[in-house]
KEKOLDO-589527 format. One record per residue: residue in one letter; x, y, z of N, C-alpha, C in turn. Coordinates in pm, whole numbers, plus 50000, padded with zeros to 5 digits. Example, Ala and Ser with C-alpha at 12.3 -4.5 7.8 and 13.67 -1.06 7.14 Angstrom:
<atoms>
aa,nu,nv,nw,cau,cav,caw,cu,cv,cw
a,51319,49431,50780,51230,49550,50780,51320,49670,50780
s,51285,49775,50708,51367,49894,50714,51290,50003,50787
</atoms>
This chain:
<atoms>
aa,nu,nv,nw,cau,cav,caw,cu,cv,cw
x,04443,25364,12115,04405,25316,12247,04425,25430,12348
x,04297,25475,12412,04356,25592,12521,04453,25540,12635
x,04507,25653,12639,04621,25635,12729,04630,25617,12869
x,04506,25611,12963,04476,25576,13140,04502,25417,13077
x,04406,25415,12976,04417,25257,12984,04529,25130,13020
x,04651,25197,12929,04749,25129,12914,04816,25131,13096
x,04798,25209,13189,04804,25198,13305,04820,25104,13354
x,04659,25025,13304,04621,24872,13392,04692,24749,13294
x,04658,24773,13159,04716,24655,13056,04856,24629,13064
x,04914,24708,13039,05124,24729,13066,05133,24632,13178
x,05093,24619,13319,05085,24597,13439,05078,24432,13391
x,04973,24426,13378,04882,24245,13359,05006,24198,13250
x,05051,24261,13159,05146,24206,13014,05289,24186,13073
x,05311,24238,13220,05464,24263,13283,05417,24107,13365
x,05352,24065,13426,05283,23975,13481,05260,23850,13439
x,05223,23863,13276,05211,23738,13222,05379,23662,13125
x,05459,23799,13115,05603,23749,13088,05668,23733,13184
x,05644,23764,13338,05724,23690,13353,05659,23555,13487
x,05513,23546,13425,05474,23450,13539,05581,23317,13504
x,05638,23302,13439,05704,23142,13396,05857,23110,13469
x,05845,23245,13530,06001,23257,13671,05935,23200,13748
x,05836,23189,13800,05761,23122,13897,05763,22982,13908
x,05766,22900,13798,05785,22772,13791,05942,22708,13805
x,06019,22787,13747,06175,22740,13704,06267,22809,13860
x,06220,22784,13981,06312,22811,14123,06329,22957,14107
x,06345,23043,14042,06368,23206,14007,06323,23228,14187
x,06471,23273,14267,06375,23348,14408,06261,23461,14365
x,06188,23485,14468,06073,23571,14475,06169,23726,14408
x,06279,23759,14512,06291,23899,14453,06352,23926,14316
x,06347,23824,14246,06425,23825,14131,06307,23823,14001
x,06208,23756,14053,06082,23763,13986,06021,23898,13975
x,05988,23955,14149,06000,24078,14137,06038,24190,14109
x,06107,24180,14064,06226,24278,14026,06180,24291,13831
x,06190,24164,13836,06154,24140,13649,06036,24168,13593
x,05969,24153,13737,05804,24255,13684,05824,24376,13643
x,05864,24434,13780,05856,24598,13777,05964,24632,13699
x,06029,24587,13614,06175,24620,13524,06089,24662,13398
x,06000,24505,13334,05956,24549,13198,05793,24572,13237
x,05762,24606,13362,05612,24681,13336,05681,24863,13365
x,05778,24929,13455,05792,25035,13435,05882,25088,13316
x,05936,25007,13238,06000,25007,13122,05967,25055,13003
x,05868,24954,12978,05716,24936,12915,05647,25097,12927
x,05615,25082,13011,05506,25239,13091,05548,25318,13045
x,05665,25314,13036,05826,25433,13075,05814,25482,12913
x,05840,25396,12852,05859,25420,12648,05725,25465,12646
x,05621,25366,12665,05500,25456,12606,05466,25535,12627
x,05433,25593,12781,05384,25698,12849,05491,25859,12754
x,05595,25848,12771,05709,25936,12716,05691,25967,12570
x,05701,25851,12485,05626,25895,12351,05443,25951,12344
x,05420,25876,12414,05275,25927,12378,05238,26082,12391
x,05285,26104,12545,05215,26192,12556,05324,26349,12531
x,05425,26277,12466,05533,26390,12398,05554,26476,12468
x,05668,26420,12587,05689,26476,12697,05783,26572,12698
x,05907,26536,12595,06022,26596,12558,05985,26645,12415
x,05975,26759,12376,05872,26864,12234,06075,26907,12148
x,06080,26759,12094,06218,26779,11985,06222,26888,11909
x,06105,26977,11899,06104,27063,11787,06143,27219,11867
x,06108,27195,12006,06152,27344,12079,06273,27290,12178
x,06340,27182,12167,06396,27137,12286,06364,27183,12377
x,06233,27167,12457,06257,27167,12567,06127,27064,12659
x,06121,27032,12770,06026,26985,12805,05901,27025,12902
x,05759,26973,12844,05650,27041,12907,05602,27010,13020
x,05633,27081,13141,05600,27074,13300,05454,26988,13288
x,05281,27008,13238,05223,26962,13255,05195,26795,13164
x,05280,26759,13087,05300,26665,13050,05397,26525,13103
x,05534,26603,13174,05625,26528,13289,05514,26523,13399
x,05479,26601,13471,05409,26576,13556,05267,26483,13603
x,05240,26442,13433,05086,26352,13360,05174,26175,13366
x,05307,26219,13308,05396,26093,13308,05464,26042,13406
x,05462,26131,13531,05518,26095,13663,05408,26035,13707
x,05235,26080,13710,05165,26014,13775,05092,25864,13696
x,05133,25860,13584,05111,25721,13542,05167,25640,13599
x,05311,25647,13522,05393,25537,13639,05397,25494,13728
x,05376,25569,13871,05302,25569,14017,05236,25477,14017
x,05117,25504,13954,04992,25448,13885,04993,25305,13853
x,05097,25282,13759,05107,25177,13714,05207,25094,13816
x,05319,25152,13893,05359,25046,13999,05274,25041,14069
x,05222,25121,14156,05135,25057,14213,05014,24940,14206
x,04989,24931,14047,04928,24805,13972,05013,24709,14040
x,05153,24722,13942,05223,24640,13909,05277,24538,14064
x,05282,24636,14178,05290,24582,14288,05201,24527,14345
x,05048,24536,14332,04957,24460,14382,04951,24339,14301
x,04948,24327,14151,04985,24205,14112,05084,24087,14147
x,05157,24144,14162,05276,24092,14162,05305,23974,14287
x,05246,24066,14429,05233,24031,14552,05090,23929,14552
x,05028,23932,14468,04930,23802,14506,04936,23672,14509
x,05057,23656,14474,05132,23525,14502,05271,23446,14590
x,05286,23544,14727,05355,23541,14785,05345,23421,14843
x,05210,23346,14868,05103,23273,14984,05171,23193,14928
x,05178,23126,14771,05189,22999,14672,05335,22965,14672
x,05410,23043,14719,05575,22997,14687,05623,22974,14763
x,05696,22829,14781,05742,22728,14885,05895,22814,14956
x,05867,22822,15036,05973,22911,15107,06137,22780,15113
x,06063,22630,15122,06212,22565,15087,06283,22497,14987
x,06201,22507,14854,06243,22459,14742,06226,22579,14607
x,06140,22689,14656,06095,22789,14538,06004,22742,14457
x,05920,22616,14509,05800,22610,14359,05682,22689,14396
x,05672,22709,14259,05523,22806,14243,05371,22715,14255
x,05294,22684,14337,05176,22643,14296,05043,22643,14443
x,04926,22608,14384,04836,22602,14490,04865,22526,14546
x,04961,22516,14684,05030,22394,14741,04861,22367,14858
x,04893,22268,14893,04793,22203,14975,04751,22258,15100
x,04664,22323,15174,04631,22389,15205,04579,22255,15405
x,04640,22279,15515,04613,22221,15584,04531,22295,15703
x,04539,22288,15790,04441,22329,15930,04429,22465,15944
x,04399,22534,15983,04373,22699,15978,04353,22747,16117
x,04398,22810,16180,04409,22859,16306,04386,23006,16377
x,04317,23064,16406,04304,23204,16492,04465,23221,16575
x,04521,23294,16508,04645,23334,16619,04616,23437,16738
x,04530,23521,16705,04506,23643,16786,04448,23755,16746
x,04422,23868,16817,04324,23951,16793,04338,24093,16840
x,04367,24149,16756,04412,24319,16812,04253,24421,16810
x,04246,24428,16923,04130,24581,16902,04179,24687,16937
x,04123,24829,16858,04182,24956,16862,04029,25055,16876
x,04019,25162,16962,03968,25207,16964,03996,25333,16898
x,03895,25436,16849,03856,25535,16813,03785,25636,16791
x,03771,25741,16740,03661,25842,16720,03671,25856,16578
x,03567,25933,16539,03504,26014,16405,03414,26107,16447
x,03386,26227,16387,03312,26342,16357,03300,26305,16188
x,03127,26341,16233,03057,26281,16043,03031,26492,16056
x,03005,26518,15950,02930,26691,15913,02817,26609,15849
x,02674,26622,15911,02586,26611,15883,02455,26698,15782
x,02392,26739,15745,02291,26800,15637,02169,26834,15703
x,02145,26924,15800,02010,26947,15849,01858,26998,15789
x,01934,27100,15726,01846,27131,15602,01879,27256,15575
x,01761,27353,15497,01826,27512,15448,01691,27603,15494
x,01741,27716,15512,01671,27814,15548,01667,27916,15488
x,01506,28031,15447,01588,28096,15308,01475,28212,15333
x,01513,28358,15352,01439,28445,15391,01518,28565,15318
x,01395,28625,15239,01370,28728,15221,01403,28911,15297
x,01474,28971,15217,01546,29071,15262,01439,29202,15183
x,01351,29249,15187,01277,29340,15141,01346,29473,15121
x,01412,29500,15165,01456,29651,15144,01569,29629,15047
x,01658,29532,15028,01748,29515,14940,01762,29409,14840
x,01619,29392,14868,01606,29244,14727,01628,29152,14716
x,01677,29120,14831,01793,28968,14866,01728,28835,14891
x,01757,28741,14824,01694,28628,14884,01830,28563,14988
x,01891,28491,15139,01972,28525,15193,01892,28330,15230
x,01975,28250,15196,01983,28131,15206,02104,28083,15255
x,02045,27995,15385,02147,27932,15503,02123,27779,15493
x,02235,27756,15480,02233,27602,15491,02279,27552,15654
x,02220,27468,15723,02228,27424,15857,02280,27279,15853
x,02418,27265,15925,02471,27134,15913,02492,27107,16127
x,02546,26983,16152,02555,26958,16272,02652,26850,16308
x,02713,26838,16388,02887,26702,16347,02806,26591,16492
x,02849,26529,16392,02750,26375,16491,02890,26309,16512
x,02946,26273,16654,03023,26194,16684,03037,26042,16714
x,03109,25946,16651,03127,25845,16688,03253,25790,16714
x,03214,25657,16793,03343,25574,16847,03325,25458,16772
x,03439,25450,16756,03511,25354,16622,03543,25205,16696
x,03583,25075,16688,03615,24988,16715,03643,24901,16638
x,03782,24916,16612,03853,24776,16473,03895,24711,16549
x,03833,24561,16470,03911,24415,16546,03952,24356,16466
x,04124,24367,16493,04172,24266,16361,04236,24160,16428
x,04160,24035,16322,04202,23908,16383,04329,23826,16294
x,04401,23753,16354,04555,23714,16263,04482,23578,16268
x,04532,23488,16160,04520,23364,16107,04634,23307,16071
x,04695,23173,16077,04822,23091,16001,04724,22939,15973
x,04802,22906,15852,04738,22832,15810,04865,22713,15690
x,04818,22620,15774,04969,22516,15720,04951,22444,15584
x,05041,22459,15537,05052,22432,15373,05144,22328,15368
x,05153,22246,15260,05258,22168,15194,05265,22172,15069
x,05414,22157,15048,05452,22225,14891,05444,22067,14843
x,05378,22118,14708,05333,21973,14644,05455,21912,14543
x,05568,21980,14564,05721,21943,14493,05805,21850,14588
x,05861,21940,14688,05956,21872,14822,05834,21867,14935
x,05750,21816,14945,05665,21794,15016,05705,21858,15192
x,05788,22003,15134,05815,22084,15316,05644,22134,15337
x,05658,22152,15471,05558,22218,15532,05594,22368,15549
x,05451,22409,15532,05484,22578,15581,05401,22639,15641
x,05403,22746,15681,05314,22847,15705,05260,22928,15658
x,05130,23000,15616,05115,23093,15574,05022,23200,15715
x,05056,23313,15696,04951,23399,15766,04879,23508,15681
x,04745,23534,15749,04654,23643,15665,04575,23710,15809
x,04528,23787,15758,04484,23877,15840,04312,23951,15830
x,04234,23948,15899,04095,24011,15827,04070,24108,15947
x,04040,24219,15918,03961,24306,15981,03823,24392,15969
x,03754,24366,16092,03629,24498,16078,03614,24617,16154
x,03565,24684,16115,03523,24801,16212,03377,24822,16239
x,03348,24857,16340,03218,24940,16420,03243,25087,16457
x,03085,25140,16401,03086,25213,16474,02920,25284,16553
x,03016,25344,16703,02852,25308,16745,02846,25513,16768
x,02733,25566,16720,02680,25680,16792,02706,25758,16891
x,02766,25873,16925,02785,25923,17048,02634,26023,17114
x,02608,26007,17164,02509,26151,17227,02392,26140,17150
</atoms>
């Protein structure tokens, strides 16, 4: 099995042992914790054997191979943390159950806009002339920076839940944003 692969799989396999903390009250950081324990664990043994990081036969170890196994891992928490966090929304903040709790009214809290700029390097075209006395063909490429103003509007949302165990109420919030942008000159 090539070895980027195991990146994403290790991740999903740390995820599915220990989705069952989720049901049995386990707090959130304890769940978390048990992800990233046996998915960088996991990562940790294979990545190290595989790519025979430590060479038993010269004792010593190979700079571009530690350095291949430092960026997996990365790699793979950073998986392992986006997984992990997609279920923050589902867990009852007053009893700890895990589930699609009931989902009630949804609300606009507010709305942040930010302004900005960008410079794009644009492609005008090429220009290409002949040098007769020295043989040269002498090709110019012509570019030009087109400016724009930026405008992100990010809007906040809460949205009231009930846990379908101890029937508490909660909150959840999310957030969506877009950007514009309009042309200068």
């Amino acid at each position: 099995m090539p070895t980027w692969l195991m990146m994403f799989v290790i991740p999903f396999m740390a995820y599915v042992i220990t989705y069952p903390l989720l049901y049995i009250r386990t707090p959130w950081l304890v769940y978390q914790l048990g992800c990233f324990a046996i998915a960088l664990g996991a990562a940790g043994y294979y990545f190290w054997h595989y790519l025979d990081v430590y060479d038993s036969a010269r004792h010593s170890l190979s700079l571009i191979h530690l350095l291949l196994f430092i960026g997996m891992l990365v790699v793979t928490f950073f998986i392992t943390f986006f997984i992990s966090n997609r279920n923050v929304e589902d867990i009852c903040p007053h009893c700890g159950y895990f589930a699609k709790h009931s989902k009630g009214t949804s609300r606009k809290t507010g709305t942040d806009v930010s302004y900005g700029s960008e410079t794009d390097t644009v492609y005008d075209g090429t220009t290409e002339k002949m040098n007769y006395s020295t043989n040269t063909k002498i090709i110019t490429k012509h570019y030009h920076d087109e400016r724009y103003e930026t405008k992100t509007t990010t809007t906040h949302y809460e949205t009231d839940r009930r846990c379908m165990r101890c029937g508490g109420s909660y909150t959840s919030h999310s957030t969506s944003s877009s950007t514009t942008r309009t042309r200068v000159g």
